[in-house]
N, C-alpha and C positions, 0 to 999 in steps of 0.2 A: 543411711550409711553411718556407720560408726564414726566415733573419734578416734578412736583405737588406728579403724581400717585406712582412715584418713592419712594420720601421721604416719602410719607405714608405708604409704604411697610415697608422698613428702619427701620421706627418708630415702625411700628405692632410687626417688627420680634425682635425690640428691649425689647418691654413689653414682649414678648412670653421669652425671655432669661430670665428676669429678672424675672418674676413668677416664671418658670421653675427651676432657681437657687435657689431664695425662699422658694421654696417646697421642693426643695433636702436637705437644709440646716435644715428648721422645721421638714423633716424625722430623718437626722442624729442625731439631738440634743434629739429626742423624743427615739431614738435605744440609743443613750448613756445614756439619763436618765432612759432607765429600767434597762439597764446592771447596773447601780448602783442601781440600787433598787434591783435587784434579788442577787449580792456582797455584798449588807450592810447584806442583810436579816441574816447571821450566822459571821458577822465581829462583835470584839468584840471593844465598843465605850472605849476610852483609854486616859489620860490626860500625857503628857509626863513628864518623872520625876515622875509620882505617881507611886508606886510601891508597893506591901504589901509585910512584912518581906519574907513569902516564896519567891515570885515571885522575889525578890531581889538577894535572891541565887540562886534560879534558874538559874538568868539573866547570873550569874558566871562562869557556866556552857558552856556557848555561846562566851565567850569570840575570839576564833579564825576564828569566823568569819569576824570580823575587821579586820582581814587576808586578807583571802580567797578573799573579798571583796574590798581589795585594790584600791584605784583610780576611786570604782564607785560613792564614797560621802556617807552621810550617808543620812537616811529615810527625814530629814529634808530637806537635801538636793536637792533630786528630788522632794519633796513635792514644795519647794520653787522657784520651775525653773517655773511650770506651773503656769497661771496666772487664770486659771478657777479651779472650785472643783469637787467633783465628779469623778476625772478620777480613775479608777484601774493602779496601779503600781504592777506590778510581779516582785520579784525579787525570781531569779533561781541561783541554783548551786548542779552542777551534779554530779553525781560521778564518769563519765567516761566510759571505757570500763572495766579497769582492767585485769587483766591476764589472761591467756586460763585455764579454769576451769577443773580436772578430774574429771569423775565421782567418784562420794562417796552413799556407801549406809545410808539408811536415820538413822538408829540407830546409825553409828560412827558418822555420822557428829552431830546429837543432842545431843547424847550426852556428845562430845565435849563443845556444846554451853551450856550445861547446867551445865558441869563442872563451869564454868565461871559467871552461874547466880545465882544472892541468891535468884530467886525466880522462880517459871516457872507457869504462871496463866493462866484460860482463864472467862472473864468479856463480858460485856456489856457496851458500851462507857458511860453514862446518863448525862455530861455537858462537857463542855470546856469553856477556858476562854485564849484570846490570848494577848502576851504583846510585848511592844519594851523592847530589850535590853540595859541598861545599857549605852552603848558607841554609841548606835543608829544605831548599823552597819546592823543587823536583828531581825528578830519576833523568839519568843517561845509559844507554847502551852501547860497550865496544862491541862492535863485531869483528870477527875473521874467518876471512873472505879466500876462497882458493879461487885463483885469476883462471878461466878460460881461454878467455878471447880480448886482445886491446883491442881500441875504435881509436882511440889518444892516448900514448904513450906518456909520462912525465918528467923533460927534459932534466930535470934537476935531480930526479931521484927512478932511475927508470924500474921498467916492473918488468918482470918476467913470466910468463906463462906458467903456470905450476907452482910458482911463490905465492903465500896468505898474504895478504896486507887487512891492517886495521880501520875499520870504518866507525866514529862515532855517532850516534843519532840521538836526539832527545827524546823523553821516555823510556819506559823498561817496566822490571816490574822485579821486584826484592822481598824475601823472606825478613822482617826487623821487627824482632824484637816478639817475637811469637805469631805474628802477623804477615799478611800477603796483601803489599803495597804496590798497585798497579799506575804506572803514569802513563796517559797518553796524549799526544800530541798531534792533531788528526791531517796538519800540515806535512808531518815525518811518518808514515805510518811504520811498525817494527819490520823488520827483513824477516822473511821468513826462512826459520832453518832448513838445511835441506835443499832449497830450492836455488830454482837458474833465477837471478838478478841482474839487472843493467843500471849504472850508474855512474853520474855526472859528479865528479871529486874534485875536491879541493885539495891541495897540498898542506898540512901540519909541520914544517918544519921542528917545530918542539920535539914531536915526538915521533914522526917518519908515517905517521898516519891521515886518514882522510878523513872528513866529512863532505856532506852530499851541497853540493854547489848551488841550490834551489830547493825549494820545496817541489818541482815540478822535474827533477832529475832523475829518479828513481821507482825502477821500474822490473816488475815481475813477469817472467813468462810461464805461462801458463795454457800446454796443450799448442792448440794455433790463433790464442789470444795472448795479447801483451796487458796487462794492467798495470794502472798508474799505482804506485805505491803513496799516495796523498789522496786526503780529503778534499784538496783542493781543487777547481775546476782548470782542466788543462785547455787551451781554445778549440774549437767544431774543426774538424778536421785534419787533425793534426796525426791521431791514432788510427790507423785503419786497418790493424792486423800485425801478426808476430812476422811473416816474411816481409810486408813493404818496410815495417818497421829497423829490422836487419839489414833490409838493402838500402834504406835512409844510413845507414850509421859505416856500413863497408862505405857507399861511395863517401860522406863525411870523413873516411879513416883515410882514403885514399887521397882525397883533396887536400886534405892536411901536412899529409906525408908522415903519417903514426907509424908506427914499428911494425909489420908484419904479422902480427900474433893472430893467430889461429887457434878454431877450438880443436881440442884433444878430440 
């Protein structure tokens, strides 16, 4: 065999790497630019420091996550380590295992929880809008909520069937800065748009808004299932379907003496 024939081989098997490299790298780039395209598609585009008077208090709310977050930098932070845009940043924090749960039937433990709630709703997601906090440690999300059905009306601020109210949650997910920054908090899972929701509220006097009264308030129906909207474990027995679950929260509504609110 030649030397000639040699280095032509060489040379061939050289072009064949380097197309081959080529093509794998204009694959990856074209997979990472739809994953941002299909990430922006419900990220909400964000200017840092801009804040409107609610979302300001909101942000106050979040504070201990500057905690929890300790030592990982803040959103600027890892924004500014990468030298390209577009990438997804997930930031996560769990809530653990938590302790061995007894069973509880579903009427003491609700309405425990709704001791606790000034309000007990169930809505329809129909916007959100996600922010950085304050200190830039993590994301929050308002949502608003078109009320259905009351379970607990809220003495101090009542609601009306057919009126939005605002719901805050920690996590979101924000377009900043060329980038699609994802927070989540697997104790608050995000509300889904669109969908039928039940939730346990707190009152905001600040701002006439809610947040969710537990990590274990918050809950999706789904078909002839209810799901828990947390990562968290709820105790054995508690969930046992989207109708006992509804007649758990009517007679709750009834015992209480809550406003009459019926769904549309």
């Amino acid at each position: 065999m030649s030397k000639t024939f040699v280095a032509g081989l060489v040379a061939g098997a050289a072009v064949l790497v380097t197309v081959t490299v080529g093509a794998s790298l204009r694959g990856q780039q074209k997979m990472e630019e739809e994953a941002f395209r299909k990430e922006s598609l419900d990220a909400t585009p964000v200017q840092l420091g801009v804040l409107a008077d609610k979302q300001r208090i909101h942000s106050r709310l979040y504070t201990s996550y500057q905690q929890l977050r300790a030592g990982q930098g803040t959103i600027t932070d890892l924004i500014s380590k990468r030298p390209d845009k577009g990438i997804v940043w997930a930031m996560e924090v769990s809530p653990g295992l938590g302790p061995l749960l007894q069973p509880e039937t579903p009427d003491r433990y609700f309405r425990s929880l709704a001791r606790s709630s000034d309000a007990i709703i169930r809505g329809t997601v129909v916007r959100k809008a996600s922010q950085v906090t304050e200190e830039l440690a993590f994301l929050f999300t308002d949502y608003d909520i078109s009320i259905r059905e009351i379970f607990k009306n809220n003495p101090v601020a009542p609601i009306d069937i057919g009126a939005v109210i605002t719901v805050t949650r920690p996590g979101g997910k924000v377009l900043l800065q060329g980038v699609v920054v994802n927070a989540i908090d697997d104790s608050f899972e995000p509300l889904p748009i669109n969908h039928d929701v039940i939730l346990f509220l707190r009152f905001i006097p600040e701002t006439g808004a809610y947040q969710a009264t537990s990590p274990f308030g918050s809950f999706e129906l789904d078909g002839s299932s209810v799901q828990p909207l947390t990562g968290a474990h709820l105790p054995p027995g508690v969930l046992a379907g989207r109708d006992p679950f509804l007649k758990t929260l009517s007679s709750l509504s009834k015992s209480a003496g809550a406003d009459d609110g019926r769904e549309k």
